[in-house]
C-alpha positions in Angstrom: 73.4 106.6 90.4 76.1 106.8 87.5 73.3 105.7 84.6 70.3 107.6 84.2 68.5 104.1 83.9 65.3 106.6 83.3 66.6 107.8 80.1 66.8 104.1 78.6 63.7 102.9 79.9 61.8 103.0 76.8 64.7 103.3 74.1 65.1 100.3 72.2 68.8 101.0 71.5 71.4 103.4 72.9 73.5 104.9 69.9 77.0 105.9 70.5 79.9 107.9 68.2 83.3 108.3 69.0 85.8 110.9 66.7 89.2 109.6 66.4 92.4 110.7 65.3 95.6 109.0 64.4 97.7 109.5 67.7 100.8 111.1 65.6 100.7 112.5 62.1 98.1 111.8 59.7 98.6 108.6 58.0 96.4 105.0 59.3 96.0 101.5 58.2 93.0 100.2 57.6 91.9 96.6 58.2 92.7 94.5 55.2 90.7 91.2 54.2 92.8 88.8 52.2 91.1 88.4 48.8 90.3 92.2 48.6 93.2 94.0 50.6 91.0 97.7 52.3 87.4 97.7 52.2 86.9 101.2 50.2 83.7 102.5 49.4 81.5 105.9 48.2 79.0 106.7 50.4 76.3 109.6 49.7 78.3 113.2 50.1 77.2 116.4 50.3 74.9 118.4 47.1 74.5 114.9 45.7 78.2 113.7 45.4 79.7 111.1 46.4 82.2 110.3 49.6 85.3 108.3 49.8 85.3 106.1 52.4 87.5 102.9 54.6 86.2 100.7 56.6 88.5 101.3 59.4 87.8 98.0 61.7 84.9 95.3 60.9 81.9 94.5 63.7 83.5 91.8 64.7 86.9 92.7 64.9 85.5 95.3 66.9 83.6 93.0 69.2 86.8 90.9 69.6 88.7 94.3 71.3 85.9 94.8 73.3 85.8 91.3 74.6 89.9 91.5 75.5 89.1 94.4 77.7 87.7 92.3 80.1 91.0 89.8 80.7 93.7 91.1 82.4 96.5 89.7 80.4 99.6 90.1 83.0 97.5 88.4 85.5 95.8 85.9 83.7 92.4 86.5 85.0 89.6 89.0 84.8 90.1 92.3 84.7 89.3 93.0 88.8 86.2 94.8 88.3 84.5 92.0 87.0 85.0 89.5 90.0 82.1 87.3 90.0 81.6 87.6 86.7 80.6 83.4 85.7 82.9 82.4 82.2 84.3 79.0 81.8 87.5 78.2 81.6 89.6 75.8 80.3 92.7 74.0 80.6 94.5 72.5 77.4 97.9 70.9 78.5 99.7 69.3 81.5 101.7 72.5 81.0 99.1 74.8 82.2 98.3 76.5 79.0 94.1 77.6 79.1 92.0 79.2 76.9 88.6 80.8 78.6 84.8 81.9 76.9 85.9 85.3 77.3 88.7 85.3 74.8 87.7 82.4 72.4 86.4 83.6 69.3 83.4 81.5 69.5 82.7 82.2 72.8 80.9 78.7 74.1 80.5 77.7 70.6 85.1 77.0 71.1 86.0 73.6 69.9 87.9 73.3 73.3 84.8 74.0 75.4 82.3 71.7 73.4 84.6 69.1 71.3 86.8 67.9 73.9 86.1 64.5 75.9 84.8 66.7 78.5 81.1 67.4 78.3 80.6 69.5 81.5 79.3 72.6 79.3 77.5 70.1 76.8 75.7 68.4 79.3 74.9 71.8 81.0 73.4 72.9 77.5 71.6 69.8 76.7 70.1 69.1 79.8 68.8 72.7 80.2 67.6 73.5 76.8 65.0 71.7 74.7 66.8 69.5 71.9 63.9 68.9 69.7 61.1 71.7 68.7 61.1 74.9 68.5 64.2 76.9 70.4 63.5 79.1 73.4 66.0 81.5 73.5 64.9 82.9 76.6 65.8 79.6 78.2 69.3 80.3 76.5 69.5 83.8 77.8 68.9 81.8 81.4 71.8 79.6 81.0 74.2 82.3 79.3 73.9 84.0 81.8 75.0 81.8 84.3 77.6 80.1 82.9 78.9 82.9 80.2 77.1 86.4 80.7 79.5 87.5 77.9 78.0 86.0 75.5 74.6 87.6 76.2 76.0 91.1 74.5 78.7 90.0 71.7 75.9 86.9 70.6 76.4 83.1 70.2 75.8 80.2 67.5 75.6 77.1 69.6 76.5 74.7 66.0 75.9 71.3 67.4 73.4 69.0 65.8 72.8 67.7 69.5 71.4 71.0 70.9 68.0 71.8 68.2 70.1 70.8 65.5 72.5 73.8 65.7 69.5 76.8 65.8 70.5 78.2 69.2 71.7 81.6 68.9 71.3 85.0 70.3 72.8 87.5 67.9 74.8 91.0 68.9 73.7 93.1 71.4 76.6 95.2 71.6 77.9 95.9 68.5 80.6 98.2 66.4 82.6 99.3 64.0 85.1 102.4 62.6 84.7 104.4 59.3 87.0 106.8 57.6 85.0 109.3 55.7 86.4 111.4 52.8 89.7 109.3 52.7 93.0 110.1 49.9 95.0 107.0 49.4 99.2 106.9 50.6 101.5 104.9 48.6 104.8 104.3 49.3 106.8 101.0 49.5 109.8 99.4 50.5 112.5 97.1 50.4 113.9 93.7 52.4 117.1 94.0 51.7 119.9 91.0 51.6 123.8 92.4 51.8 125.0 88.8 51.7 123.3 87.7 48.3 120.4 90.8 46.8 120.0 88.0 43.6 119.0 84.8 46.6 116.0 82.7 45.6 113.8 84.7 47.4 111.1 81.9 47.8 113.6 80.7 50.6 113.4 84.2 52.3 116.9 85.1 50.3 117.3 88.1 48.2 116.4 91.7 47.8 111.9 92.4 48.1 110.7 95.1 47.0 107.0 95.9 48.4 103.9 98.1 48.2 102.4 100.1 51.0 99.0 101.9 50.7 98.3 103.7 53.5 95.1 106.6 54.1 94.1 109.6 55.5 90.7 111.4 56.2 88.7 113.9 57.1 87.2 112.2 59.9 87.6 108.5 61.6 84.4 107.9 63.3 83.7 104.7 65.8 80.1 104.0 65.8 78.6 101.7 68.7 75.3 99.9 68.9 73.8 98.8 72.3 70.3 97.3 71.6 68.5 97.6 74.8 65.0 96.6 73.1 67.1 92.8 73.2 68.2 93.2 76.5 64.8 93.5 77.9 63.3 90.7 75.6 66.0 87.8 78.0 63.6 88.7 80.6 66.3 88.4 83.2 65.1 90.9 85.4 66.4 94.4 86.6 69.4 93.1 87.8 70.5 91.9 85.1 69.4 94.3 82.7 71.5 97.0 84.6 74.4 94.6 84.9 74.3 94.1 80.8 73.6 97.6 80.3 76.8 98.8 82.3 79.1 96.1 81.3 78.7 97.2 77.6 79.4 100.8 78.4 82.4 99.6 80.9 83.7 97.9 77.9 83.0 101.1 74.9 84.8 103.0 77.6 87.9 100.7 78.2 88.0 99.9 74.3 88.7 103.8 73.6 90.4 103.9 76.8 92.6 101.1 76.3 92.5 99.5 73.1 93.2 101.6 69.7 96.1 100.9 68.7 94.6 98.5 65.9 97.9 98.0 64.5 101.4 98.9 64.1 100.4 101.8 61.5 97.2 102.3 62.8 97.2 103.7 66.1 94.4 106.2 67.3 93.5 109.1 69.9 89.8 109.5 71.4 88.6 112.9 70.6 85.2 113.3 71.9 82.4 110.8 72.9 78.9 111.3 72.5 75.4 109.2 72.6 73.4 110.1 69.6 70.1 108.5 70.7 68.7 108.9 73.1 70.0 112.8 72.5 71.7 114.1 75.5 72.1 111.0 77.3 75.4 111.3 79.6 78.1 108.2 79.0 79.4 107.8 82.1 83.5 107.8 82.4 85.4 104.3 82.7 86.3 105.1 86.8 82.5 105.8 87.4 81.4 102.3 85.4 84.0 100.3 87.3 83.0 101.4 90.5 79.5 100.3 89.7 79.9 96.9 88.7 81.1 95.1 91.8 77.9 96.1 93.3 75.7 95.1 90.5 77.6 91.8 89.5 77.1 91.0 93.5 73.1 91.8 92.9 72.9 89.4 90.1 74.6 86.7 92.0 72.5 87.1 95.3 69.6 86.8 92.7 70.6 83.4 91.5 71.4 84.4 88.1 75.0 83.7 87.7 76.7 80.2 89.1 78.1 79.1 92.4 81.2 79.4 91.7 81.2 81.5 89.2 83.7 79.8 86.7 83.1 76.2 85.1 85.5 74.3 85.1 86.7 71.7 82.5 89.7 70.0 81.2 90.3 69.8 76.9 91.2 66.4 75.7 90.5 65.2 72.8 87.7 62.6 71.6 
C-alpha cells in the first residue's frame, strides 16, 4: 500500500512544506496584483523582530497549477492516469474549440457549462439537489462527485438563483500557497527601444520606453500545502472515495513540484526537499508510486456507483 491510510485516520488535515529554490541564480518574480504590484509583508522574526516577506504565488493561483496538472495539453485529454475520472466537457464552436470543468476557473460554476442554451448540467443540479430550504451539501458532494470529482478538493460556488438561491458551495479541500521569507528587493530596468523614430508618440507603441523592474531574493521560498481530511470524511462518500480524494491531491502536490514551477518567465523554481509536517513523519509518497495507484482506485469508485457511466458529460455552448 503506497499511503499509510492508518496514519490519516484520525488527522483532520495533512500538512505539507516544500523548500524551493530559483532554478538558476538567485533572483525571482513574485506574483503581482494590479492595484498593488508584489504583496510584501513583515511577519514575526526571530528575538522579537520583524521578517521581510513576498507572497510568492496566491491560494488560488496555486489551486489553478494544480488543477492543469491533471490535462494533458498535447493530447487534449486527461492526463492518462486519471482515465475514468467523470468531468464535463464542453464544446464551444463548429470549429472544435472546447473548454472542460477541469480547466475552467469556475469549475461547474463556467458560464459555458451553466449559461449556455444547454441545460444538461443545470438540469442535473436542479433535479438532484433541493432548490428551496436549507442546502445539503452532502447531496452536493454526491453529485460532484459524479459528474466533477475535481471540484470536491479545489471547492465550488454553484451562483445561480435557481439552485437555493446561489448558497451551494463546498469550499477548498486542497489548498496552497508560496512565501518568501527574509526577502531584499532588485531593481533594475530597461528600455524598448525604436531605431526608426526614439521621439514616436509612444501611446501608438512608437518611441523609446524606459521601464522599472523589481525583482527579489530570500532566504528561503517555502510552498506550504493544506489537505483537510476532517472535510473529506464529512461528504460521507465512503472509503472509496475518501482514498481516491486523498491520493488525487497528493498525485497533484507531487506533479505541481514535479511539473509546474516555472510561475513565470523570471520566476522559475527547483524542489529542494518535501516533507509532511502534521501528522510528523508521515511518508509522501513519490509521483510514479501515486500514479500507479490511481487507475485501481478510480476503477473502485466507479464499480461503486460513485462516478457516471460514461464518465464525461457531454454538452454543446450556445448561447441563450
Amino acid at each position: 500500500m503506497t499511503i499509510d491510510w492508518q496514519r490519516l485516520a484520525k488527522e483532520p488535515r495533512l500538512l505539507m512544506e516544500a523548500e524551493l529554490q530559483p532554478a538558476q541564480g538567485k533572483r525571482f518574480q513574485p506574483t503581482g496584483f494590479p492595484d498593488l504590484g508584489a504583496a510584501s509583508y513583515e511577519a514575526p522574526g526571530e528575538n522579537g523582530g520583524r521578517t521581510q516577506m513576498v507572497l510568492v504565488e496566491s491560494a488560488q493561483s496555486v489551486a489553478n497549477r494544480m488543477e492543469a496538472v491533471c490535462w494533458d495539453e498535447a493530447n487534449d485529454n486527461l492526463h492518462p492516469a486519471l482515465t475514468g475520472m467523470p468531468y464535463v466537457h464542453v464544446k464551444l464552436t463548429e470549429e472544435d474549440q472546447t473548454t472542460n470543468s477541469i480547466i475552467e476557473p469556475h469549475r461547474l460554476n463556467s458560464p459555458y457549462i451553466l449559461e449556455g442554451a444547454d441545460k444538461t448540467v443545470l438540469n442535473i443540479l436542479t433535479n438532484r439537489l433541493p432548490t428551496q430550504g436549507q442546502v445539503d451539501l452532502r447531496k452536493l458532494a454526491g453529485v460532484l462527485a459524479e459528474i466533477d470529482a475535481n471540484s470536491l478538493l479545489h471547492g465550488v460556488f454553484l451562483a445561480k438563483r435557481e439552485l437555493a438561491g446561489g448558497r451551494y458551495r463546498l469550499p477548498r479541500a486542497l489548498s496552497a500557497f508560496i512565501e518568501a521569507i527574509d526577502v531584499r528587493t532588485v531593481d533594475s530596468g530597461g528600455v524598448k527601444n525604436d531605431p526608426v523614430n526614439p521621439s514616436g508618440d509612444t501611446s501608438k507603441g512608437f518611441g523609446n520606453v524606459p521601464f522599472h523592474r523589481t525583482e527579489y531574493t530570500a532566504e528561503r521560498i517555502v510552498a506550504y500545502f493544506n489537505l483537510d481530511l476532517a472535510q473529506i470524511r464529512a461528504y460521507r462518500l465512503g472509503e472509496s472515495a475518501e482514498r481516491f480524494l486523498v491520493t488525487l491531491a497528493l498525485w497533484k502536490v507531487r506533479r505541481f513540484l514535479d511539473t509546474g514551477l516555472r510561475l513565470r518567465t523570471a520566476c522559475d523554481l527547483d524542489l529542494v526537499r518535501v516533507k509532511a509536517t502534521r501528522p510528523k513523519g508521515f511518508s509522501i509518497p513519490a509521483t510514479p508510486e501515486l500514479e500507479a495507484d490511481l487507475p485501481g482506485i478510480i476503477g473502485e469508485c466507479a464499480k461503486a456507483g460513485l462516478f457516471a457511466d460514461p464518465p464525461i458529460t457531454k454538452l454543446k455552448f450556445q448561447r441563450k
